[in-house]
mmCIF file of the N, C-alpha and C atoms, coordinates in Angstrom:
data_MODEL
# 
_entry.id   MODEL 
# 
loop_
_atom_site.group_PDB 
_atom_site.id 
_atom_site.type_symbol 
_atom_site.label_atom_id 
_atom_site.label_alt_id 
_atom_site.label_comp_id 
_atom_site.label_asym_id 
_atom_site.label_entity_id 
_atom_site.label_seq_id 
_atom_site.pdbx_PDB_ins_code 
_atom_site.Cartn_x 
_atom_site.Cartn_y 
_atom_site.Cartn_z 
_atom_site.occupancy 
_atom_site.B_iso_or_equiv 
_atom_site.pdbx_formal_charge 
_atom_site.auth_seq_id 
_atom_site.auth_comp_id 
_atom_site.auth_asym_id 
_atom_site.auth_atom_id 
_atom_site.pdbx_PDB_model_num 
ATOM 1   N N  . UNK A 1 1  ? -0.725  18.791 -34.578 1.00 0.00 ? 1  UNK A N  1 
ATOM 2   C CA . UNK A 1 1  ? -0.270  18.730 -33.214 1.00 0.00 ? 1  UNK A CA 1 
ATOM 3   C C  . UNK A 1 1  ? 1.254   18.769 -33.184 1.00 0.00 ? 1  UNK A C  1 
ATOM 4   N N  . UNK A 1 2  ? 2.026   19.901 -33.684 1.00 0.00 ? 2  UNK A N  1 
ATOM 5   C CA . UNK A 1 2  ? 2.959   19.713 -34.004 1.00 0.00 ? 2  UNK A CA 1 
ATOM 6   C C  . UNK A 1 2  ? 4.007   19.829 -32.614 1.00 0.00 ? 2  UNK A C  1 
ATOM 7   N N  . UNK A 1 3  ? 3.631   20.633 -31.947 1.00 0.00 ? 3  UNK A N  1 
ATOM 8   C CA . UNK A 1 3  ? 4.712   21.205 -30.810 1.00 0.00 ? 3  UNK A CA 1 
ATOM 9   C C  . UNK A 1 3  ? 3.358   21.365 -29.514 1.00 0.00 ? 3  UNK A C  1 
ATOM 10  N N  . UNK A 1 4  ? 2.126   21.109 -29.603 1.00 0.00 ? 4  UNK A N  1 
ATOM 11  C CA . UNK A 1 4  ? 0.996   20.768 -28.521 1.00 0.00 ? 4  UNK A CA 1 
ATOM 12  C C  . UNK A 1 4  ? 0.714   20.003 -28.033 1.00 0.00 ? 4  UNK A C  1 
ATOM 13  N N  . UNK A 1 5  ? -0.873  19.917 -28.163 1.00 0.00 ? 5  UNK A N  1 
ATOM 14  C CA . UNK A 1 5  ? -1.592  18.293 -27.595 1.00 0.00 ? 5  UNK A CA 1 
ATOM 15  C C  . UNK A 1 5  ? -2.970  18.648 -27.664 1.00 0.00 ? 5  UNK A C  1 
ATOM 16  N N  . UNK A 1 6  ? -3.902  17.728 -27.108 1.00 0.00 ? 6  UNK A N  1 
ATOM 17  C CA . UNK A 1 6  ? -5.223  18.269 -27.383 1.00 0.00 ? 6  UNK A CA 1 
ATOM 18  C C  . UNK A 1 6  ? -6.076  17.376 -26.170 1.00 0.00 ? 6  UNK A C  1 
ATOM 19  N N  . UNK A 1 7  ? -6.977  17.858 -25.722 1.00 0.00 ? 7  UNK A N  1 
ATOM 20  C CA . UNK A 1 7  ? -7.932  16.890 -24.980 1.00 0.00 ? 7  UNK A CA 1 
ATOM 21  C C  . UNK A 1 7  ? -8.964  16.729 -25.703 1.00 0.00 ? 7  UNK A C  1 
ATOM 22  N N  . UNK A 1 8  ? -9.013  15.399 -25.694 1.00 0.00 ? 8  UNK A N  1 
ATOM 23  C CA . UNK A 1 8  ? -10.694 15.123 -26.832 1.00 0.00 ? 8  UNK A CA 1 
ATOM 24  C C  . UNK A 1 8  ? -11.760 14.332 -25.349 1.00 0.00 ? 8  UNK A C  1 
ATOM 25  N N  . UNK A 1 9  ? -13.032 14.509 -25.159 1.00 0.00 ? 9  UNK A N  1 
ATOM 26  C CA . UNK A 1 9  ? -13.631 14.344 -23.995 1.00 0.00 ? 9  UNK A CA 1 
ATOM 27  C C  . UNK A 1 9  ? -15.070 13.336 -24.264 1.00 0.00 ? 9  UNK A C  1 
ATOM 28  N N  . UNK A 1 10 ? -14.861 12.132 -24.649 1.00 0.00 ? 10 UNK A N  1 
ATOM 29  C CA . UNK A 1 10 ? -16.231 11.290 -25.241 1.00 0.00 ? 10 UNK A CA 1 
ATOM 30  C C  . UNK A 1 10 ? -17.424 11.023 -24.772 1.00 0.00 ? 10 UNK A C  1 
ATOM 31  N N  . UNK A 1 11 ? -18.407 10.546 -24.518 1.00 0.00 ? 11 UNK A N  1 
ATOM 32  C CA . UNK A 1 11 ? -19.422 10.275 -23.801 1.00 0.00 ? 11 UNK A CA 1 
ATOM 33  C C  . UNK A 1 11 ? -19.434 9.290  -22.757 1.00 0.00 ? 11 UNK A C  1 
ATOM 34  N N  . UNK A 1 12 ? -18.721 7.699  -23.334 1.00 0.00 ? 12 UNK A N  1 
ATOM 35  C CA . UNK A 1 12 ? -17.763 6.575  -22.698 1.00 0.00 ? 12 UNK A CA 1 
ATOM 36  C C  . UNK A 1 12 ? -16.481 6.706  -23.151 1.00 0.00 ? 12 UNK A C  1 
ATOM 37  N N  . UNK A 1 13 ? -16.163 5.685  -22.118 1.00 0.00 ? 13 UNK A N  1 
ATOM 38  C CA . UNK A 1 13 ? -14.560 5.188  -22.720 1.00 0.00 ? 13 UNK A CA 1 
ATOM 39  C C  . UNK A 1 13 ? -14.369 4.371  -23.564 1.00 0.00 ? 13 UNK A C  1 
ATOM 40  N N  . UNK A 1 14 ? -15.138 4.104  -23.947 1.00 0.00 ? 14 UNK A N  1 
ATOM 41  C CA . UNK A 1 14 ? -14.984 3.044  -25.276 1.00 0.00 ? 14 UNK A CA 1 
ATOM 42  C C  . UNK A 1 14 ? -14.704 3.929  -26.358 1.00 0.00 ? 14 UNK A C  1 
ATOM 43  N N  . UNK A 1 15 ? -15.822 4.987  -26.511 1.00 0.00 ? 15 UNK A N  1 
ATOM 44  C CA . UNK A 1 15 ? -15.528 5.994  -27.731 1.00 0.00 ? 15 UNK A CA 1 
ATOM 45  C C  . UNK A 1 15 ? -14.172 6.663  -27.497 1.00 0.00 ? 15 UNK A C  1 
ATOM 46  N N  . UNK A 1 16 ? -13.290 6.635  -26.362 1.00 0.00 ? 16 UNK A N  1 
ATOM 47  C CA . UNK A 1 16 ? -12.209 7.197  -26.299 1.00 0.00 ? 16 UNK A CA 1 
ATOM 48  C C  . UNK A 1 16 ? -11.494 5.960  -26.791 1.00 0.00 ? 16 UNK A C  1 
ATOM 49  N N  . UNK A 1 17 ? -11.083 4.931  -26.479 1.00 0.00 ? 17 UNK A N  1 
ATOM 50  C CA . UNK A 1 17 ? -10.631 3.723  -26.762 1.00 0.00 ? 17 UNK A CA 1 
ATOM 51  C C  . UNK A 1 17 ? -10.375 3.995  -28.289 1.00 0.00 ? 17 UNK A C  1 
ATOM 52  N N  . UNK A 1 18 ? -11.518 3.552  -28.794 1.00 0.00 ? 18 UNK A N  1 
ATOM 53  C CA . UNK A 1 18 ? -11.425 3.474  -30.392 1.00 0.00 ? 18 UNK A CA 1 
ATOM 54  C C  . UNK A 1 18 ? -11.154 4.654  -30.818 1.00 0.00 ? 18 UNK A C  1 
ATOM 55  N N  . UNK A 1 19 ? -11.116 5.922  -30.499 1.00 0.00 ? 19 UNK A N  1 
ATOM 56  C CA . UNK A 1 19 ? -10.459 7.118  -30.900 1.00 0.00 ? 19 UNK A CA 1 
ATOM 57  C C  . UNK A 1 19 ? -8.861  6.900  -31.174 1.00 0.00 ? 19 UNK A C  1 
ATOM 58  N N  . UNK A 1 20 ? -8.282  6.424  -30.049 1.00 0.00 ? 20 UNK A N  1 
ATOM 59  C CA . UNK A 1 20 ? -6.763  6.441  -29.914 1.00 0.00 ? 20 UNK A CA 1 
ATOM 60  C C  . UNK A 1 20 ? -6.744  5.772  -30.735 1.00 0.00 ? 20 UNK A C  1 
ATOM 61  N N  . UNK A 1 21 ? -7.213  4.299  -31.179 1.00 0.00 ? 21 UNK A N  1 
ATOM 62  C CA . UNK A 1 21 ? -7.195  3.258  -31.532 1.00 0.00 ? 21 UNK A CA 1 
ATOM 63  C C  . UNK A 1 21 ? -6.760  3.498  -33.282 1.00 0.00 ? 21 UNK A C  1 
ATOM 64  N N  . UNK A 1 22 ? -7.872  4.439  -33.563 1.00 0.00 ? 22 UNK A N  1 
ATOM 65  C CA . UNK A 1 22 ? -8.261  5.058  -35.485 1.00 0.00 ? 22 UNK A CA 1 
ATOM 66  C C  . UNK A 1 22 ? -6.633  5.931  -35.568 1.00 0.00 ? 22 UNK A C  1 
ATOM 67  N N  . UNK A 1 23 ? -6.381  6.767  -34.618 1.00 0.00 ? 23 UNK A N  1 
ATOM 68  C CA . UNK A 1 23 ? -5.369  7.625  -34.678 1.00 0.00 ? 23 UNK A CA 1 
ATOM 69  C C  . UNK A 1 23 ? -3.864  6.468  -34.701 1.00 0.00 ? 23 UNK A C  1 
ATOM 70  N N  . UNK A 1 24 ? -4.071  5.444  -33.776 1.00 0.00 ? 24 UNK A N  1 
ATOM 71  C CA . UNK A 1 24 ? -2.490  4.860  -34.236 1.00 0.00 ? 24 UNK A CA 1 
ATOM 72  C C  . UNK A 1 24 ? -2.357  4.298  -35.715 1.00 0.00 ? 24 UNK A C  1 
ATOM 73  N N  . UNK A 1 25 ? -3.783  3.697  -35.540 1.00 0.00 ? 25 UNK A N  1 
ATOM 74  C CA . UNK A 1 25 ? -4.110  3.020  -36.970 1.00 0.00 ? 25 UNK A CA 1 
ATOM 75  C C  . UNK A 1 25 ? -3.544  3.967  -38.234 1.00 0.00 ? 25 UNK A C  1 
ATOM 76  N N  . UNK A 1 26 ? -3.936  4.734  -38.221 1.00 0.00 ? 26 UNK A N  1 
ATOM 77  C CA . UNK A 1 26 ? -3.466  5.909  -39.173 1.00 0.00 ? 26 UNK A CA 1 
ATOM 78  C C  . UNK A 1 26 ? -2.261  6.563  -39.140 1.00 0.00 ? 26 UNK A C  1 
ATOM 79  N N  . UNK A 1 27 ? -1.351  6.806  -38.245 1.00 0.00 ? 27 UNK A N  1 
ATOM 80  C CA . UNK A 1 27 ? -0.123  7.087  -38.315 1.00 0.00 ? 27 UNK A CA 1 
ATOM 81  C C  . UNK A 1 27 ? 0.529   5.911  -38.897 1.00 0.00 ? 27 UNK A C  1 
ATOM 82  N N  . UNK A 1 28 ? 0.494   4.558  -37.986 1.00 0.00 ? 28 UNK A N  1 
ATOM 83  C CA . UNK A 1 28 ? 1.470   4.143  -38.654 1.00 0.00 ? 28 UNK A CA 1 
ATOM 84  C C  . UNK A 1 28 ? 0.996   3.531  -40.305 1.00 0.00 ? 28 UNK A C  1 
ATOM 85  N N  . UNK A 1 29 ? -0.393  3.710  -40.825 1.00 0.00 ? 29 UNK A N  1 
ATOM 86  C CA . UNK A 1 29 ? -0.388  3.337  -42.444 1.00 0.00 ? 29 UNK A CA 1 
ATOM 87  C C  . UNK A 1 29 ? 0.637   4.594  -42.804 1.00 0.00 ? 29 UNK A C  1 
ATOM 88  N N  . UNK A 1 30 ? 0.616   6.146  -42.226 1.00 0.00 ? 30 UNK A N  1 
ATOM 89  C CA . UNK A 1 30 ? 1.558   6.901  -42.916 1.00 0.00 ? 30 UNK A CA 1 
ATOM 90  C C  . UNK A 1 30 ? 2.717   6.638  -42.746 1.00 0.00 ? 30 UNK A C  1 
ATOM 91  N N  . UNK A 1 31 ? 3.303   5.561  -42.188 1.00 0.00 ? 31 UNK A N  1 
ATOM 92  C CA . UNK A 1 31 ? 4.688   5.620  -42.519 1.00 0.00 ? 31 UNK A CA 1 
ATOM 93  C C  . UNK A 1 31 ? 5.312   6.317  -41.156 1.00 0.00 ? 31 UNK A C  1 
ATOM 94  N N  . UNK A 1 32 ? 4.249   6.276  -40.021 1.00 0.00 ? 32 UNK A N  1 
ATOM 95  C CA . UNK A 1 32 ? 5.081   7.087  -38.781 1.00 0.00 ? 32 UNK A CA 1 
ATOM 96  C C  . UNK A 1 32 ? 5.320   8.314  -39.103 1.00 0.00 ? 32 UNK A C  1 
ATOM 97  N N  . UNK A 1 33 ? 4.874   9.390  -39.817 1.00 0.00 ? 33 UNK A N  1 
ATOM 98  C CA . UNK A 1 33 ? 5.398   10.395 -40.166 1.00 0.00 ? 33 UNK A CA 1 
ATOM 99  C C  . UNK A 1 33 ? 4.895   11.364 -38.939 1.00 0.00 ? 33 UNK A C  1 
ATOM 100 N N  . UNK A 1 34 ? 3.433   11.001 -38.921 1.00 0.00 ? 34 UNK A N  1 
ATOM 101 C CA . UNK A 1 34 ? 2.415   11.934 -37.592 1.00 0.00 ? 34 UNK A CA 1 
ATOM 102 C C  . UNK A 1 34 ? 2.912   11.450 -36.554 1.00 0.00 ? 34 UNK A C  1 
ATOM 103 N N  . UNK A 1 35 ? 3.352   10.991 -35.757 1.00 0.00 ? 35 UNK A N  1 
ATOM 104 C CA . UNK A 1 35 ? 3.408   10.368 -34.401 1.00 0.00 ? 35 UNK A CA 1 
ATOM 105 C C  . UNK A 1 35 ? 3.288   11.328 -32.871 1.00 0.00 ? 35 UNK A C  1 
ATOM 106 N N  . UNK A 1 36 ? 2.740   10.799 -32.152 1.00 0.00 ? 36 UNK A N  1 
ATOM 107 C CA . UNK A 1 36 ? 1.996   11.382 -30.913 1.00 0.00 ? 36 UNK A CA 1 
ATOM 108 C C  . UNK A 1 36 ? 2.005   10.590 -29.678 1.00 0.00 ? 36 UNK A C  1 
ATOM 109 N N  . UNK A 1 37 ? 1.972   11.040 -28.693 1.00 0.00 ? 37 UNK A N  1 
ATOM 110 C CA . UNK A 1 37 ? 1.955   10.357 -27.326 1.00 0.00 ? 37 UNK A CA 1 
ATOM 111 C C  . UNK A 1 37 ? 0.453   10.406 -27.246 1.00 0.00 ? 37 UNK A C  1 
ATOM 112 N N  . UNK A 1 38 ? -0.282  9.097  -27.053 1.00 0.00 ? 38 UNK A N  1 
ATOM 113 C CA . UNK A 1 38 ? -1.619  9.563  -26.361 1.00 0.00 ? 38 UNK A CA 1 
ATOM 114 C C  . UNK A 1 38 ? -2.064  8.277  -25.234 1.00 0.00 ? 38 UNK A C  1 
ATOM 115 N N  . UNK A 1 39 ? -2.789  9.229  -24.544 1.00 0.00 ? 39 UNK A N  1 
ATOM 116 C CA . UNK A 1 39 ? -3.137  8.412  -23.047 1.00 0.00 ? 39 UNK A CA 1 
ATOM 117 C C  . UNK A 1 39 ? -5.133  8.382  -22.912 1.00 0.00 ? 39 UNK A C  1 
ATOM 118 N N  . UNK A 1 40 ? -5.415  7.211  -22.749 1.00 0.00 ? 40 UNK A N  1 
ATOM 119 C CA . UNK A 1 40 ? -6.918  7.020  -22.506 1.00 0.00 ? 40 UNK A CA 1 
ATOM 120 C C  . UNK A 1 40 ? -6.730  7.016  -21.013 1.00 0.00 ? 40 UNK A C  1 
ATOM 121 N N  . UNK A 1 41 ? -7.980  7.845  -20.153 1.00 0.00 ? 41 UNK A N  1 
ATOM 122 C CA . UNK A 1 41 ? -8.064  7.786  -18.791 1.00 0.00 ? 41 UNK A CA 1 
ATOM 123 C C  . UNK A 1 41 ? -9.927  7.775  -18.905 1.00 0.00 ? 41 UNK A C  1 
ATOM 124 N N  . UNK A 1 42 ? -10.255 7.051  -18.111 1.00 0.00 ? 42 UNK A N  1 
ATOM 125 C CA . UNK A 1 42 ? -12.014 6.906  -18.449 1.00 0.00 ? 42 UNK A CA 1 
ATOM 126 C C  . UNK A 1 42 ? -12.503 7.313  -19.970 1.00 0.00 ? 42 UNK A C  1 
ATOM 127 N N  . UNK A 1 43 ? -12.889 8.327  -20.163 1.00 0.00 ? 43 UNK A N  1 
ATOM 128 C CA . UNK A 1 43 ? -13.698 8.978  -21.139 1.00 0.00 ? 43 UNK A CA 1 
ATOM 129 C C  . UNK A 1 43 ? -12.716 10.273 -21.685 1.00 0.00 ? 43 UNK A C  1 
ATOM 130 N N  . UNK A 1 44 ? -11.835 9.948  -21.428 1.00 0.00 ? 44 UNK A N  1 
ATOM 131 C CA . UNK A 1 44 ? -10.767 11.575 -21.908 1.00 0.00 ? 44 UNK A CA 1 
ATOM 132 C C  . UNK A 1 44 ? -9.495  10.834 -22.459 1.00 0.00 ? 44 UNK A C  1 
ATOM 133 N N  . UNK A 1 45 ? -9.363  11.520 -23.902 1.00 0.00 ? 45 UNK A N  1 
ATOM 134 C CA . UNK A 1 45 ? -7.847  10.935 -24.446 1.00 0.00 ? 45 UNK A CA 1 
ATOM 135 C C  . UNK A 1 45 ? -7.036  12.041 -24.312 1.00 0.00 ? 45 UNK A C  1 
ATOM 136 N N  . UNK A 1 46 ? -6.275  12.113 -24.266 1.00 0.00 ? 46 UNK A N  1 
ATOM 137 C CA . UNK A 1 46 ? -5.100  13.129 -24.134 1.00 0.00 ? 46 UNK A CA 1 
ATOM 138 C C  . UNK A 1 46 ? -3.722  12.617 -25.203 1.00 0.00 ? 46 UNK A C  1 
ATOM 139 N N  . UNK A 1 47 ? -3.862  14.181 -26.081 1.00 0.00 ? 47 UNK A N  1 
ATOM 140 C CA . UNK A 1 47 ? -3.053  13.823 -27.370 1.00 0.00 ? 47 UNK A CA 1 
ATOM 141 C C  . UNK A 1 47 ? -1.820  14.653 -27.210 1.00 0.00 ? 47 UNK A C  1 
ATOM 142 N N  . UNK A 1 48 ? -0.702  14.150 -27.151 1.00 0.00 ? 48 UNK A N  1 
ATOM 143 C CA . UNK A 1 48 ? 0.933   14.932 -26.971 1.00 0.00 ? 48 UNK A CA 1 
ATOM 144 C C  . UNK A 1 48 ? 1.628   14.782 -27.928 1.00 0.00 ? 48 UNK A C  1 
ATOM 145 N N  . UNK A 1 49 ? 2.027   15.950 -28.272 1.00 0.00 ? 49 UNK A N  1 
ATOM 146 C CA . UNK A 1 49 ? 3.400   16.042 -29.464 1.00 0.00 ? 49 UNK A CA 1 
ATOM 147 C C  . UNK A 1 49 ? 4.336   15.070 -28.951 1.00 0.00 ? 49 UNK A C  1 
ATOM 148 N N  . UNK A 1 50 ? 5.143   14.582 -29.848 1.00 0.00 ? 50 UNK A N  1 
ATOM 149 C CA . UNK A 1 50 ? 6.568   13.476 -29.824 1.00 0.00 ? 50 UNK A CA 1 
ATOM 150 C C  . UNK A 1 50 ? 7.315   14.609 -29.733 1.00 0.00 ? 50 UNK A C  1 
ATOM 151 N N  . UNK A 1 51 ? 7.100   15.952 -29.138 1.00 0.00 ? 51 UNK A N  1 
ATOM 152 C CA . UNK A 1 51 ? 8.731   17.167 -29.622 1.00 0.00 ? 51 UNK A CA 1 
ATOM 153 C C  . UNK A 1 51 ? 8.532   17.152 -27.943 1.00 0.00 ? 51 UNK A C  1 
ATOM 154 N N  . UNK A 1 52 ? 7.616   16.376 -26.963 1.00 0.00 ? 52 UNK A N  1 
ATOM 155 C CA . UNK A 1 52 ? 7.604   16.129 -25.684 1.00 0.00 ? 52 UNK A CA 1 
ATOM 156 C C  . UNK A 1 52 ? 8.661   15.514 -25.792 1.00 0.00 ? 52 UNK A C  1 
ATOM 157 N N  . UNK A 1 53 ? 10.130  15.206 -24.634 1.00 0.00 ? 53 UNK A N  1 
ATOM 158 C CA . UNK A 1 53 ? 10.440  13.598 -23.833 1.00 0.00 ? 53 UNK A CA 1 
ATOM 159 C C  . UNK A 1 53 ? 9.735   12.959 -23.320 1.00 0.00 ? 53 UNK A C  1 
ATOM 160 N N  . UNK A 1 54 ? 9.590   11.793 -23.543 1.00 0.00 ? 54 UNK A N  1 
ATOM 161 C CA . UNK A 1 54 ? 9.340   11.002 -22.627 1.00 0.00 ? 54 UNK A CA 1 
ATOM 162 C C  . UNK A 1 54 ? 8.562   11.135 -21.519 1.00 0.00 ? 54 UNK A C  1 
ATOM 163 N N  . UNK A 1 55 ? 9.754   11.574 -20.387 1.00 0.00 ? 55 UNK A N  1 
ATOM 164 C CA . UNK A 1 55 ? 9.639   11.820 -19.209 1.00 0.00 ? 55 UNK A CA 1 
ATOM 165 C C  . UNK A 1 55 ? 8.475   13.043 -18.742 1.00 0.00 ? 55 UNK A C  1 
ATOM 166 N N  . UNK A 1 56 ? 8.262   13.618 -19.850 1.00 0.00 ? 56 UNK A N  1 
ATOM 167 C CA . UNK A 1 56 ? 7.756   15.069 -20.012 1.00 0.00 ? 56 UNK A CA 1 
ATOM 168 C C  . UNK A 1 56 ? 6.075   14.700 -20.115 1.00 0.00 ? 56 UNK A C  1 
ATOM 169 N N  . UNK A 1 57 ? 5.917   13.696 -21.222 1.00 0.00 ? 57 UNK A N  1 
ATOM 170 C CA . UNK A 1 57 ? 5.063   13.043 -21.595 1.00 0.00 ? 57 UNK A CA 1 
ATOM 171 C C  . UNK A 1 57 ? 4.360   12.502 -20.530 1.00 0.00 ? 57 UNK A C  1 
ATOM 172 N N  . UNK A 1 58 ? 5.305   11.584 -19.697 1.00 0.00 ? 58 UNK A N  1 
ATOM 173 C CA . UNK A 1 58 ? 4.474   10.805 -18.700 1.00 0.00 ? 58 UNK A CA 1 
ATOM 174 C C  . UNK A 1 58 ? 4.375   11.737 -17.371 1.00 0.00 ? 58 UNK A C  1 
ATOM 175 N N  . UNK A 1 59 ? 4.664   13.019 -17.191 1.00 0.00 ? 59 UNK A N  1 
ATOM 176 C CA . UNK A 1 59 ? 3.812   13.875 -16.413 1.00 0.00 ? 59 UNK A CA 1 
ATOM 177 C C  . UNK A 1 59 ? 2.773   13.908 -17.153 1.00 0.00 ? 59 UNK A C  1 
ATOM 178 N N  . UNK A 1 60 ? 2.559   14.223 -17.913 1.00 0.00 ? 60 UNK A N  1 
ATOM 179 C CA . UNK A 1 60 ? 0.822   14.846 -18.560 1.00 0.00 ? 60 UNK A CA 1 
ATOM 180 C C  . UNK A 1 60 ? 0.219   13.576 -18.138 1.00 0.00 ? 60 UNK A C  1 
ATOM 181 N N  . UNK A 1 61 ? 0.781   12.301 -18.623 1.00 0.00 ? 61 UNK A N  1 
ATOM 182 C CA . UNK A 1 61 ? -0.105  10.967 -18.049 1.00 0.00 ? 61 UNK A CA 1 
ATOM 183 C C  . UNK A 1 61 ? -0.403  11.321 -16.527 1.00 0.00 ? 61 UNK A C  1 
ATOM 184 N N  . UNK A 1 62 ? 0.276   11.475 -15.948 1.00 0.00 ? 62 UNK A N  1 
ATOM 185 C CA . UNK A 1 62 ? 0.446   11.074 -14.355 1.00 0.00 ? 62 UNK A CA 1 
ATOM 186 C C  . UNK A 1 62 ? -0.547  11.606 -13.711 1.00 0.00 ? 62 UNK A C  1 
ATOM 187 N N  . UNK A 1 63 ? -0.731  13.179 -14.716 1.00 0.00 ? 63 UNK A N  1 
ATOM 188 C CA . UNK A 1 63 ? -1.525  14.590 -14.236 1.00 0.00 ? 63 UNK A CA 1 
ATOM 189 C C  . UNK A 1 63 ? -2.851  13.675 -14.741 1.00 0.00 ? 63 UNK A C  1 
ATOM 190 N N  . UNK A 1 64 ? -3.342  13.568 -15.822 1.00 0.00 ? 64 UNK A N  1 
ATOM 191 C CA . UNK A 1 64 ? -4.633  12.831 -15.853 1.00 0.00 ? 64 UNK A CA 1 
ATOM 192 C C  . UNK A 1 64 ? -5.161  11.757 -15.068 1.00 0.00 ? 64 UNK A C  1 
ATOM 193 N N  . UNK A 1 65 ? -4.189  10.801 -15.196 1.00 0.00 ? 65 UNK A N  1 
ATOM 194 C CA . UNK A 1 65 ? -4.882  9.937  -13.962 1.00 0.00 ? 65 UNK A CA 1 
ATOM 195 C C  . UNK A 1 65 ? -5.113  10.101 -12.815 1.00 0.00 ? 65 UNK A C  1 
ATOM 196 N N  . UNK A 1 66 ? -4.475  11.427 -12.218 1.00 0.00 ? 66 UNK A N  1 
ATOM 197 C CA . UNK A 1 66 ? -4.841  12.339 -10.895 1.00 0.00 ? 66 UNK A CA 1 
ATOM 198 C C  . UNK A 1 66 ? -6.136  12.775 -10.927 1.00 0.00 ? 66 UNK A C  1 
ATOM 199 N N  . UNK A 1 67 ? -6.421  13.416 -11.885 1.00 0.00 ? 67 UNK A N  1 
ATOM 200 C CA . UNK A 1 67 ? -7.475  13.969 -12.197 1.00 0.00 ? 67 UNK A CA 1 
ATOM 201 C C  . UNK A 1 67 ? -8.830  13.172 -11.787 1.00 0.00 ? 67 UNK A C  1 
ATOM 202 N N  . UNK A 1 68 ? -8.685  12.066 -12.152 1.00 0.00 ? 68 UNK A N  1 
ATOM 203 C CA . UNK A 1 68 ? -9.844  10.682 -11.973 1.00 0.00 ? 68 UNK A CA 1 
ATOM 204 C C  . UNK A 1 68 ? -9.665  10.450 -10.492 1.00 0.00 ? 68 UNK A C  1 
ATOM 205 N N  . UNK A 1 69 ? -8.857  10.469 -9.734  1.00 0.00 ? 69 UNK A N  1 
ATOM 206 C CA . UNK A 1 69 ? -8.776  9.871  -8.412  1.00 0.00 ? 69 UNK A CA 1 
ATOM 207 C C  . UNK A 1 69 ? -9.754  10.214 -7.712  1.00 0.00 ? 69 UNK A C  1 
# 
């Protein structure tokens, strides 16, 4: 996910939960090397490159939780 992102889409939100959950877990045993923006909204994680800002980032948030409304 170098310069992307990805939507992963679970059955519950729990299986999204613990998705994000395995993925931080695992970056930071590497040493932070992978690092990613990601956002749980119900049952959908949404995975963002760090070559995002910030600010850039929390549109894609903003846009998902729209999505649910």
């Amino acid at each position: 996910m170098e310069n992307g992102g990805s939507v992963e889409v679970f059955e519950i939100n729990e299986d999204a939960e613990k998705r994000k959950e395995y993925i931080e877990t695992v970056t930071k045993e590497m040493g932070g090397l992978l690092t990613e923006y990601s956002y749980v909204e119900k049952n959908v994680l949404l995975r963002l490159s760090k070559s995002l800002t910030p600010d850039q980032a929390a549109d894609y948030e903003t846009a998902l939780k729209e999505t649910f409304k």
